[in-house]
N, C-alpha and C positions, 0 to 999 in steps of 0.2 A: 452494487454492481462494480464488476472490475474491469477496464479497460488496460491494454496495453499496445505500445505502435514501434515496429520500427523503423528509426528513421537515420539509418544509413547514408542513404541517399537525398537527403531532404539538404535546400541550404537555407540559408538567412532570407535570402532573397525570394523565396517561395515561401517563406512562414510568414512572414512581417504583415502582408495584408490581413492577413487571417486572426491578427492578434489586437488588441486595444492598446492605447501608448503609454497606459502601465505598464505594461509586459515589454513593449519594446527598451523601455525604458530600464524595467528590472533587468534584462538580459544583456543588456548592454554594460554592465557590471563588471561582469565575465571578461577577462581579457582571452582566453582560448577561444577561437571559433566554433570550435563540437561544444563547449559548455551553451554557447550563447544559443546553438540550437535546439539542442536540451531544453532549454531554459522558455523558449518560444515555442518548440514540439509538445512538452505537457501544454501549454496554454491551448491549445491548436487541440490535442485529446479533449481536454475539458470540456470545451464547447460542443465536440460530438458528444461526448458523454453525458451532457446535461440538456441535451437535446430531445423535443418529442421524439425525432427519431431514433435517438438511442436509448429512451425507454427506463433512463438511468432514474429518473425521477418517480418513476410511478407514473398517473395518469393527471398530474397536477399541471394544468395550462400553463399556469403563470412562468415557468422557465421556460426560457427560450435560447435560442444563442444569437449572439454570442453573448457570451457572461466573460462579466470583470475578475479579474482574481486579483485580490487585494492582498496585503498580510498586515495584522495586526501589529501593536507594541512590542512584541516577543515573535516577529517576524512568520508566525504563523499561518496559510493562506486560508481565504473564504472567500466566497463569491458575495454580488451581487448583480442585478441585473443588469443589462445592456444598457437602459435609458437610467441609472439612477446618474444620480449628478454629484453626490459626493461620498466620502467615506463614512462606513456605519457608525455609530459610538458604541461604547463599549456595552450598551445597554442591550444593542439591537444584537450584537452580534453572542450574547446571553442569551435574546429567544431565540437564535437560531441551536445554541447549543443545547437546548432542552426538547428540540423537535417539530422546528418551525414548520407550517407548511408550505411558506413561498417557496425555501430556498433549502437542497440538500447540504448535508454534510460534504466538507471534499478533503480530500489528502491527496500526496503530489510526491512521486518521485520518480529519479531515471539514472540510469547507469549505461556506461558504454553504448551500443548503438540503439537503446530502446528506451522510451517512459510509460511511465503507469499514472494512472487514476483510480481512487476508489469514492464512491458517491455512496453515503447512507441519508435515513432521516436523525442519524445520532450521530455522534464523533466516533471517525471509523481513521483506521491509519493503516498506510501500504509501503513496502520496503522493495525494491529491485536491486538486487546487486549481482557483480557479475561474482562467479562462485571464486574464493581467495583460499590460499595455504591456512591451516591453519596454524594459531598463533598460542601454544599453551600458557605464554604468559598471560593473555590477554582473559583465557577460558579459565584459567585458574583466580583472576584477578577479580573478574567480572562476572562470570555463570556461577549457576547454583548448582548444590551438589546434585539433584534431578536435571539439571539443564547436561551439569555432566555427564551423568549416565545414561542419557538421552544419545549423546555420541561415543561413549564406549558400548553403547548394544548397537549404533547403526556401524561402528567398526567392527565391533566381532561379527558382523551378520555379515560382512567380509570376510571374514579371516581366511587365508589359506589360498587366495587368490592374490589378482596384481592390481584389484581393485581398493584394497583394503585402506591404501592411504588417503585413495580420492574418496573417499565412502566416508571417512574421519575430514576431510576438509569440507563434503557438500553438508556433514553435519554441524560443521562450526558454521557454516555462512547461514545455514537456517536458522540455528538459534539464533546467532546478529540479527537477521535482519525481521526474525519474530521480537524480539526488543526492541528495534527499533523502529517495527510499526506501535506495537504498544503505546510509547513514548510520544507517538504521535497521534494517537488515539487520544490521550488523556490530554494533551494538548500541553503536557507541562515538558517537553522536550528532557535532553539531558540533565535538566534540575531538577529531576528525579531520581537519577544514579540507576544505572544499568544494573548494579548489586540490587536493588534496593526488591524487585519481585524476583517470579520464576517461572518461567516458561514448563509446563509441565505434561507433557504426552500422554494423552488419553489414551490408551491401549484397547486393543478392540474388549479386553472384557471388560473395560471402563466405563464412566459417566454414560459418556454417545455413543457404546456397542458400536452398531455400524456405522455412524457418521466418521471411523476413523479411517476409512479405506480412500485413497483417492484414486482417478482413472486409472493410476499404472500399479496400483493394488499396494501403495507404501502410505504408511501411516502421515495423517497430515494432519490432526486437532489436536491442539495443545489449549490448555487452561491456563487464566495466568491467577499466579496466589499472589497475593499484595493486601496489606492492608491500612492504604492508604485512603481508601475510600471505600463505600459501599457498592460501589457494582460489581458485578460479574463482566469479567472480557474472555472470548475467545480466540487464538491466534491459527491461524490454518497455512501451512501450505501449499501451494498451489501451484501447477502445470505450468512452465516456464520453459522459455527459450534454453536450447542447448549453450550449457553454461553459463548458466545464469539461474537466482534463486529468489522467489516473485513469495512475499507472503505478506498477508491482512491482518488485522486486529479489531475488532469491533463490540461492542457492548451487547449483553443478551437480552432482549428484548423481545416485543410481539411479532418482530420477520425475522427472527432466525431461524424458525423454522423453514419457509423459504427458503431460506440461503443457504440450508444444509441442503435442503431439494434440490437446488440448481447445483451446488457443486458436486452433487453425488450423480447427478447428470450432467456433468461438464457442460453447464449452460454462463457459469459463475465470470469465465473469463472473456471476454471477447475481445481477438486480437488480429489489426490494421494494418495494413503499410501507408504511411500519412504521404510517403512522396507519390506515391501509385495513385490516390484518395485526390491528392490536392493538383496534378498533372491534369 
């Protein structure tokens, strides 16, 4: 399940009760004041998200909110419960990587005035950024030769218009920030090398036929090739704030079918104003 909130209007002062004194503590890092509410705002999603009422869990009692967001050795976050009393070891947070039932998967991230959440029962990764120029040093450096042509067919399907160059930038920020939930999915962040897979766009006469259409009828399922491990990951893009570029990563499994239901009926995203929420 995907959450996202904007929080524009939200300040420090409004988030703080609503968070654990890790969190305060983490956020207080941040010398900008939008970081540090960033930084309290996902905390603040999480606990709806991982909430009976937000349904992120499944039908599993045992979560409740509020939940601790902790991060591991490699700075990685995971939850735990509201009444535990100290940090997991690395054993515990093993079962949770293989599909614990207490406690979901979560991934965390936020750009400019909004953050996201993604909760699985596996290791799931979510990327928000606001949409950027792109940078062919960086597409040359880093993308695969499919990641490339991934954005010279969403440029050509501009061409001849005064869209064409914005059409080549929202296609660099997708690729990015399909890598860089990836990356967050397998848990092993940049020391994996952004070179190192490839984001690869399922085409409707592809793998998923239909599962490649999203609400605005533009292709959003990409596969990623790696062979660093035995699994299979799916990268999707998904409905996102005007200017701005929201996409997930997640392992294939026994609820992806699911997950392609809900987002082929735009059920996948569900999105809050936290300062409206928490007023």
């Amino acid at each position: 399940m995907i959450w996202i909130a904007n929080i524009a209007a939200c300040t420090e002062e409004m988030l703080r009760p609503h968070v654990g004194a890790e969190r305060i503590e983490y956020a207080a890092k941040y010398k900008q004041p939008m970081d540090r509410i960033r930084a309290l705002g996902v905390a603040v999603l999480a606990d709806i998200a991982c909430s009976p009422e937000g349904a992120a869990c499944g039908d599993d009692p045992a979560v409740h909110t509020p939940v601790r967001i902790l991060h591991d050795e490699k700075q990685r976050p995971y939850l735990v419960l509201s009444d535990a009393t100290q940090e997991m070891t690395a054993a515990d947070r093993q079962g949770i990587a293989v599909g614990s039932a207490q406690m979901p998967q979560i991934s965390l991230s936020h750009a400019g005035d909004y953050v996201a959440v993604a909760t699985d029962r596996l290791p799931v990764g979510i990327d928000i950024e606001q949409i950027r120029p792109c940078k062919e040093s960086l597409a040359e450096r880093f993308f695969s030769d499919a990641e490339r042509a991934y954005m010279e067919q969403r440029q050509g399907a501009a061409a001849g218009s005064d869209l064409q160059g914005a059409a080549r930038d929202l296609a660099f920020t997708a690729i990015w920030t399909l890598k860089e939930s990836f990356l967050k999915a397998t848990g092993m962040g940049l020391s994996l090398g952004l070179e190192s897979f490839s984001m690869e766009y399922l085409a409707p006469e592809g793998l998923m036929s239909d599962y490649g259409q999203a609400r605005t009828g533009e292709p959003g399922w990409f596969r990623v090739r790696q062979t660093f491990d035995d699994n299979i990951y799916f990268g999707v893009l998904l409905p996102a704030p005007e200017g701005y570029q929201l996409s997930v990563c997640f392992h294939n499994n026994s609820e992806t079918e699911r997950l392609i239901q809900q987002y082929k009926q735009g059920e996948l995203v569900h999105e809050i104003c936290l300062s409206a929420l928490l007023s």
